[in-house]
C-alpha positions as CSV (number, residue, x, y, z in Angstrom):
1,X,105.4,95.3,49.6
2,X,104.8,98.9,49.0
3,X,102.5,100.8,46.3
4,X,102.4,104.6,45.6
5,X,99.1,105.8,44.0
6,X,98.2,109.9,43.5
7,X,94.4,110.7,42.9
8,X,93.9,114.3,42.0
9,X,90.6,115.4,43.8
10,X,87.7,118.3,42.9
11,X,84.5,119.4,43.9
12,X,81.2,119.7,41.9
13,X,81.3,123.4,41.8
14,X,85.0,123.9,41.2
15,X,84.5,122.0,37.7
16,X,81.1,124.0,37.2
17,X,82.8,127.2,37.4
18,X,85.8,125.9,35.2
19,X,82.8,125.4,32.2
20,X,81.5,128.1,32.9
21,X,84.4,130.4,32.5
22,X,85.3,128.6,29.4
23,X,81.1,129.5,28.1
24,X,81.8,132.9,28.4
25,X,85.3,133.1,27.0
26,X,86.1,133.2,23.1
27,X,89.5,131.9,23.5
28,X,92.0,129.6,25.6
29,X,92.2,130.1,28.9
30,X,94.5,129.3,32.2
31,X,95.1,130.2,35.5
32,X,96.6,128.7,38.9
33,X,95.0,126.1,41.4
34,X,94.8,126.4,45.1
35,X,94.7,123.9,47.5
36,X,96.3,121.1,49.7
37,X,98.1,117.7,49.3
38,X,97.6,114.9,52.0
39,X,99.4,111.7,52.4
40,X,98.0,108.5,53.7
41,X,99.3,105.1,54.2
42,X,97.3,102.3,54.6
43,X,98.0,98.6,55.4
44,X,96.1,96.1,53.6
45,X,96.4,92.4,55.7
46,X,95.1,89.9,52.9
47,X,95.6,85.4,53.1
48,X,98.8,85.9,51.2
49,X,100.1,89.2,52.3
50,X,100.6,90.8,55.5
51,X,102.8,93.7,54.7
52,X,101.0,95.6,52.1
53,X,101.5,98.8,52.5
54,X,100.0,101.5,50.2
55,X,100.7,105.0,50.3
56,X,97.8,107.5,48.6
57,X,98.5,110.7,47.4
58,X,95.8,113.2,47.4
59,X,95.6,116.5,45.7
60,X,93.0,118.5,46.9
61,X,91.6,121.2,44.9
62,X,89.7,123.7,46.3
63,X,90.1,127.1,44.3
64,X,90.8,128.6,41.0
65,X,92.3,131.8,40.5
66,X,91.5,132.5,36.4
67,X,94.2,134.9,35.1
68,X,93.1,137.8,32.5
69,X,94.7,136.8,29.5
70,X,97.1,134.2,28.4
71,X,101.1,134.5,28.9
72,X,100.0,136.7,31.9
73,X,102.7,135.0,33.9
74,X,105.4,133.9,31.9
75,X,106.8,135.1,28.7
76,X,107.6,133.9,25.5
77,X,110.5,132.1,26.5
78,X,108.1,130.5,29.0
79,X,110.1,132.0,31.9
80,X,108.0,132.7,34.9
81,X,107.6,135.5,36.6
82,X,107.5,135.5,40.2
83,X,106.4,138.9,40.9
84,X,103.3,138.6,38.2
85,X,102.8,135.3,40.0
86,X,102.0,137.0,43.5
87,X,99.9,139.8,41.7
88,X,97.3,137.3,40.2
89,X,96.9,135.4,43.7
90,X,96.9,138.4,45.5
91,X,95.7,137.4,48.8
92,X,96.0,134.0,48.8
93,X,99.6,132.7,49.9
94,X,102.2,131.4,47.7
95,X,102.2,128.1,49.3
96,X,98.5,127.4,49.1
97,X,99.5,127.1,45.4
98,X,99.2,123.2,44.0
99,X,98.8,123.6,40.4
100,X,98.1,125.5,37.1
101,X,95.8,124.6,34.5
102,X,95.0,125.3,30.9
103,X,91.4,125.2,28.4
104,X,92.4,124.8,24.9
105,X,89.7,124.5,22.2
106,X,89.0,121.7,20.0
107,X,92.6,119.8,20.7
108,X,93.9,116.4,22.0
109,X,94.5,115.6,25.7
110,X,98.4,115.8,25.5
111,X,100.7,118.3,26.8
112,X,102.5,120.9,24.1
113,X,106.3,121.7,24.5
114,X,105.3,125.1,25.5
115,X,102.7,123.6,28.2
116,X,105.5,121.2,29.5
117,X,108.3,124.1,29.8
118,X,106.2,126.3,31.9
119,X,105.2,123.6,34.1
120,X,109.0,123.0,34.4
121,X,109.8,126.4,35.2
122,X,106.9,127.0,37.8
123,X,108.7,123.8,39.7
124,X,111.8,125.8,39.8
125,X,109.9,128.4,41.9
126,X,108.1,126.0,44.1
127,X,110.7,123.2,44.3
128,X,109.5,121.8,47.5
129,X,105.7,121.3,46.0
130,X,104.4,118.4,43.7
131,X,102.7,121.0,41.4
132,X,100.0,119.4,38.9
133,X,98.6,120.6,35.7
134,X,95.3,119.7,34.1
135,X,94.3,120.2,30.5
136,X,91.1,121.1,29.7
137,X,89.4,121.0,26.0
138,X,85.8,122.1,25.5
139,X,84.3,121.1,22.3
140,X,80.8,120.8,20.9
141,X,79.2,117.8,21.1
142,X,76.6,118.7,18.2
143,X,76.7,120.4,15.2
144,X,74.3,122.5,16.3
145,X,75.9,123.9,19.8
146,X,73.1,123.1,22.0
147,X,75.5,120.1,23.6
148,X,79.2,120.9,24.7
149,X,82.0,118.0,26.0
150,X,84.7,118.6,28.5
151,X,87.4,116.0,28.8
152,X,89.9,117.1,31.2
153,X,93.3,115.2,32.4
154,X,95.6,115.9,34.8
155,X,99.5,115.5,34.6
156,X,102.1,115.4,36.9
157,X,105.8,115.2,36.8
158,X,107.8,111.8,38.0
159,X,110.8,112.3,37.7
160,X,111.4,111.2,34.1
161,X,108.4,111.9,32.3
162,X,104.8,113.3,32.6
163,X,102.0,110.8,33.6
164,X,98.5,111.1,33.7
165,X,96.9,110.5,37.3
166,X,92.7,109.9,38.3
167,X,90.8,112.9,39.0
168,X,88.0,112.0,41.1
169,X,85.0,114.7,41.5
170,X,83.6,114.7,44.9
171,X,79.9,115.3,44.5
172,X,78.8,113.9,40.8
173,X,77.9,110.1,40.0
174,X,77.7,107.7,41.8
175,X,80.3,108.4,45.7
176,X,80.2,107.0,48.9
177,X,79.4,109.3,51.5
178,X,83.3,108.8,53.1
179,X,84.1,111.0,50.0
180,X,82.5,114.1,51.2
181,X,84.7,113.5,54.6
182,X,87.9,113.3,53.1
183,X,87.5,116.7,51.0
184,X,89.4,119.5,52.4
185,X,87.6,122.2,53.0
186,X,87.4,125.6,50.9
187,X,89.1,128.5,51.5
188,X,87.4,131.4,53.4
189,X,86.3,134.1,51.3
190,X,85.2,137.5,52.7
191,X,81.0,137.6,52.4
192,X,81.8,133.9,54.3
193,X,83.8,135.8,57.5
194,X,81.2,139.1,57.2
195,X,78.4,136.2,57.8
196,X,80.1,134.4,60.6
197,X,81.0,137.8,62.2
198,X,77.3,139.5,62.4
199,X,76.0,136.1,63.7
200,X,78.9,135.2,66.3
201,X,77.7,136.6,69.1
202,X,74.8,134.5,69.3
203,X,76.8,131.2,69.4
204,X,80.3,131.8,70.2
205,X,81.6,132.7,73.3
206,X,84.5,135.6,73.8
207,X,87.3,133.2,73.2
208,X,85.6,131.9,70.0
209,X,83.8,129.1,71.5
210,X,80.6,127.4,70.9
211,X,78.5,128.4,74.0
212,X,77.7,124.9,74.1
213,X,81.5,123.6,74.0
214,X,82.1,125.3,77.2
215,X,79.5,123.3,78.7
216,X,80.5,119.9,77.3
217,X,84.8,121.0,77.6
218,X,83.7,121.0,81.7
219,X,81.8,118.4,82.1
220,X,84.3,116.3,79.8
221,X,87.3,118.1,82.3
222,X,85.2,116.8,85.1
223,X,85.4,113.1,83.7
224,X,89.1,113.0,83.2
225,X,90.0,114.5,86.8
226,X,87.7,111.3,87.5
227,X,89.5,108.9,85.2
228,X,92.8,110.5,86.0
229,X,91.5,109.5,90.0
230,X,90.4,105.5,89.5
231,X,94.2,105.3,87.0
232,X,96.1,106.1,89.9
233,X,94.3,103.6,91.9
234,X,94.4,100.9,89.8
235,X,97.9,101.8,88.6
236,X,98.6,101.0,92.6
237,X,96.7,97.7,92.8
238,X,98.3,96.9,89.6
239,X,101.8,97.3,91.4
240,X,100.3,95.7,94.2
241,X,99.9,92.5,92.1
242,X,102.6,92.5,91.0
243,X,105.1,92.3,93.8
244,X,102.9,90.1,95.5
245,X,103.4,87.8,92.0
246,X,106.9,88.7,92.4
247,X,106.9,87.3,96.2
248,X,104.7,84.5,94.9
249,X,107.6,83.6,92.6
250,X,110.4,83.3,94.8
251,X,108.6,81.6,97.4
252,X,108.6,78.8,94.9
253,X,111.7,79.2,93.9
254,X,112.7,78.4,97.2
255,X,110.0,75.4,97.4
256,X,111.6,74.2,94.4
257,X,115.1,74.8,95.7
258,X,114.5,73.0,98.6
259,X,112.6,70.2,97.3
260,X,115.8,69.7,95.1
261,X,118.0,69.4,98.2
262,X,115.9,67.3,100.3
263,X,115.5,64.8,97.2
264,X,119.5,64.8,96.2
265,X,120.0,64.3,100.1
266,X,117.9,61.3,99.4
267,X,119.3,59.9,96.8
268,X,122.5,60.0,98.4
269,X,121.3,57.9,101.2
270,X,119.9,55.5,99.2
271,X,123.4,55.3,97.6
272,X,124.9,55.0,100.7
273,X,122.5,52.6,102.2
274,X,122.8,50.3,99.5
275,X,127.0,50.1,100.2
276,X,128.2,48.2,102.9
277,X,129.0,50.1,106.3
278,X,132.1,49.4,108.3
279,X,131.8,48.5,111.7
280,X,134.2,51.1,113.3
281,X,134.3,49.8,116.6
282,X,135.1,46.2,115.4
283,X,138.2,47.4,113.3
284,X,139.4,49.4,116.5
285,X,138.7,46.4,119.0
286,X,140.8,44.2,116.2
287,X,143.4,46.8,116.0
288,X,144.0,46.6,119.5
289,X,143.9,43.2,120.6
290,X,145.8,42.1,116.9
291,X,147.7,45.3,115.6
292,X,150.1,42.6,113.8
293,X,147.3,41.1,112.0
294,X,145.7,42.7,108.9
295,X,143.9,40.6,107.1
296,X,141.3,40.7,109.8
297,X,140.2,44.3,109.0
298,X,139.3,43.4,105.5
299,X,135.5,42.9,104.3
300,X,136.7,41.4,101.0
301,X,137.6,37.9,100.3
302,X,138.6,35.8,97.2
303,X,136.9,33.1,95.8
304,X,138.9,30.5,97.8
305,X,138.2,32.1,100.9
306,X,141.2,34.0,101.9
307,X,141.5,37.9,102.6
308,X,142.3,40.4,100.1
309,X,145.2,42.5,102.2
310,X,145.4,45.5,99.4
311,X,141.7,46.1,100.5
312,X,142.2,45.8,104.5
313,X,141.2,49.1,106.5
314,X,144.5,51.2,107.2
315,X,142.7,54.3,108.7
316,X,142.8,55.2,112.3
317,X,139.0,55.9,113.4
318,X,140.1,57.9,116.5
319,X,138.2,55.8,118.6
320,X,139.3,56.0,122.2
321,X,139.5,52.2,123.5
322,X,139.2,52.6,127.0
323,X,136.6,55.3,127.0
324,X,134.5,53.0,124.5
325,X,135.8,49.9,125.1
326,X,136.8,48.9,128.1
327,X,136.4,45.1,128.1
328,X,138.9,44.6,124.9
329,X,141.7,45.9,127.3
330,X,141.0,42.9,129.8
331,X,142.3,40.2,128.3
332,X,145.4,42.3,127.8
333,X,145.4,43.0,131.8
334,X,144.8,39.6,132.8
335,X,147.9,38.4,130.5
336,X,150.1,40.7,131.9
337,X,149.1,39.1,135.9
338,X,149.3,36.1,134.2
339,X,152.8,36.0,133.1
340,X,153.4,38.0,136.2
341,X,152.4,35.0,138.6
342,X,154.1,32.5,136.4
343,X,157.5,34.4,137.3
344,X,156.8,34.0,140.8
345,X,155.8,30.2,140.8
346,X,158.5,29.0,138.6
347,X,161.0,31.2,141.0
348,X,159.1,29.6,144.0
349,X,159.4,25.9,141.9
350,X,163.2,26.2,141.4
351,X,163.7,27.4,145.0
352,X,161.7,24.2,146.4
353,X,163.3,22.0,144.0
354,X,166.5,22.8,145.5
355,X,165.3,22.2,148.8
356,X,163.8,18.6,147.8
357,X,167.0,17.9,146.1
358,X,168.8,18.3,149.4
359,X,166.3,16.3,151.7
360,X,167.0,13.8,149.4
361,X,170.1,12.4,151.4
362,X,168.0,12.9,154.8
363,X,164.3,11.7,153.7
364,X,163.4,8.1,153.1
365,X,161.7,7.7,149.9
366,X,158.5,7.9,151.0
367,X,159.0,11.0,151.9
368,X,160.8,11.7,148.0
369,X,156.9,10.7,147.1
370,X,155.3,12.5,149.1
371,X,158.4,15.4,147.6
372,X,157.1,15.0,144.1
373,X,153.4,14.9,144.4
374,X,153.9,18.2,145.8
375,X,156.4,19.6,142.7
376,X,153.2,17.7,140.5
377,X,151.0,20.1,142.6
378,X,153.1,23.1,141.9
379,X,153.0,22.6,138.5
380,X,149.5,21.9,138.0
381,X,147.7,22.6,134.8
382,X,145.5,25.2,135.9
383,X,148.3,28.0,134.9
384,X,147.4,28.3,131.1
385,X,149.2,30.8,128.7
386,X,146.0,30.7,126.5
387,X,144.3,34.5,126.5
388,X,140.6,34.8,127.9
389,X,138.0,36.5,126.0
């Protein structure tokens, strides 16, 4: 929210000498302000607000320059002249200029056509100025004379009509003393510059110092060489800080990193520990001795009992049997002499059955007996096809 406010603003003795020009003059009167304009903003931060922003307008005036007679700058046709304009402020410089004003006699407080053409024409010449004009109209307060009133407005222009704004004297009634501070100050005049010339010497240096500035300028150059010293070291221990923050930070972003790997590492573990594990060197030793036989690499059964072949191990481990295990290739060996040695006895049976068959015609049959208990020998149980484990 944003508020515009212009306060027109005058000393004490600036209005004095306005009534007393008007004392000693028998008829209307006018001439041109000098001065300056400032611009504040200020933000006002209330329970319901917090963007209030108001911008003040100030009109400072701090001089009058009375003209001789009336029209003296403009004509009938209340055009101004520019030229007449610089001869009535003489030294004072155009843009100084913030405002003309006018004393009329026994009248209202409103602005005449004439009064409001003029003020339109003299913001022709200054365009780039807020120009004011303040109406002034003496009359007596008493039949008698001995008491006189002054009302006095000021007007300014806003862009579709004249409005009246505040004037605000600095030193009469009631005023904080934050008034006096804000009020510009008044222009030089020459019996103020002879004065500060005879007496200079005395206080001011050659380069229009105070004696006593020098001094203090020193000692406060001294302080910031001093100040400018203990920034630069604590503008290092301040970087200091923060790269070791900076290391601080990534050290436990790798603590954090590798906490995080350690506990997923963990957790798959746990996963794993809590599946079955496959005995590798049983499904090789089973592979070997019974390649033909499938459903004894399988860990899952059906509810009657019997393996489940879609789920029995397929995959070679790479397991190198007789590096790893020796004793599953034994039984294999010991078949193979096995079926070896029962070649050579049932060769060595048919040849001594062919004998016995011909020492049948020659042998008594005692001795056939004594024949067969020897083929009963030959073919004793002992030689089993079973495998040993």
């Amino acid at each position: 929210m944003e508020e515009y406010s212009t306060t027109v603003r005058v000393s004490g003795f600036v209005l004095g000498s306005l009534m007393f020009q008007h004392l000693n003059s028998d008829s209307d009167a006018e001439g041109l302000f000098i001065g300056e304009s400032l611009g504040e903003e200020n933000s006002k931060i209330t329970d319901s607000q917090t963007d209030h922003i108001q911008f003040v307008h100030t009109i400072n005036i701090q001089k009058h320059v009375t003209c001789r007679r009336t029209h003296s700058f403009y004509n009938n046709a209340c055009e101004v002249d520019k030229e007449k304009i610089k001869q009535i402020l003489s030294n004072f410089k155009e843009e100084n200029v913030i405002g003309w004003y006018r004393q009329r006699r026994n009248s209202s407080q409103q602005m005449t056509l004439k009064e409001q053409l003029v003020h339109q024409n003299l913001r022709k010449v200054w365009p780039h100025q807020e120009l004011i004009f303040l109406l002034l109209t003496p009359s007596d307060g008493t039949s008698s004379g001995s008491t006189h009133r002054l009302e006095y407005t000021a007007f300014i222009w806003n862009g579709s009509q004249y409005s009246s704004v505040p004037v605000s004297i600095s030193n009469l009634g009631m005023l904080d003393q934050h008034d006096y501070w804000r009020v510009s100050a008044t222009c030089p005049s020459l019996s103020h510059c002879q004065a500060v010339k005879k007496h200079r010497t005395k206080f001011f240096c050659s380069d229009d110092d105070l004696r006593e500035v020098e001094k203090v300028s020193d000692m406060n150059d001294a302080l910031l060489d001093e100040m400018k010293t203990v920034s630069e070291k604590v503008e290092k221990s301040e970087r200091l800080v923060e790269k070791l923050q900076a290391d601080i930070t990534e050290l436990k972003e790798a603590i954090r990193k590798r906490k995080k790997k350690h506990q997923d590492c963990d957790d798959i573990e746990k996963s794993t520990s809590n599946e079955p594990k496959e005995n590798l060197l049983l499904c090789a030793a089973l592979r070997a001795l019974f390649p033909n036989a499938p459903s004894l690499r399988t860990q899952t059964l059906t509810v009657q009992g019997f393996p489940v072949l879609e789920l029995c191990c397929s995959t070679d481990h790479g397991i190198d049997i007789p590096t790893r295990l020796p004793l599953v290739l034994e039984p294999e060996r010991g078949m193979r002499k096995r079926k070896a040695s029962r070649g050579g006895l049932l060769k060595q049976k048919s040849h001594v059955t062919g004998m016995s068959n011909k020492r049948k015609n020659t042998i008594d049959p005692n001795e056939s007996d004594s024949g067969s208990d020897t083929e009963i020998e030959m073919t004793s149980p002992n030689a089993s096809n079973s495998p040993v484990f």
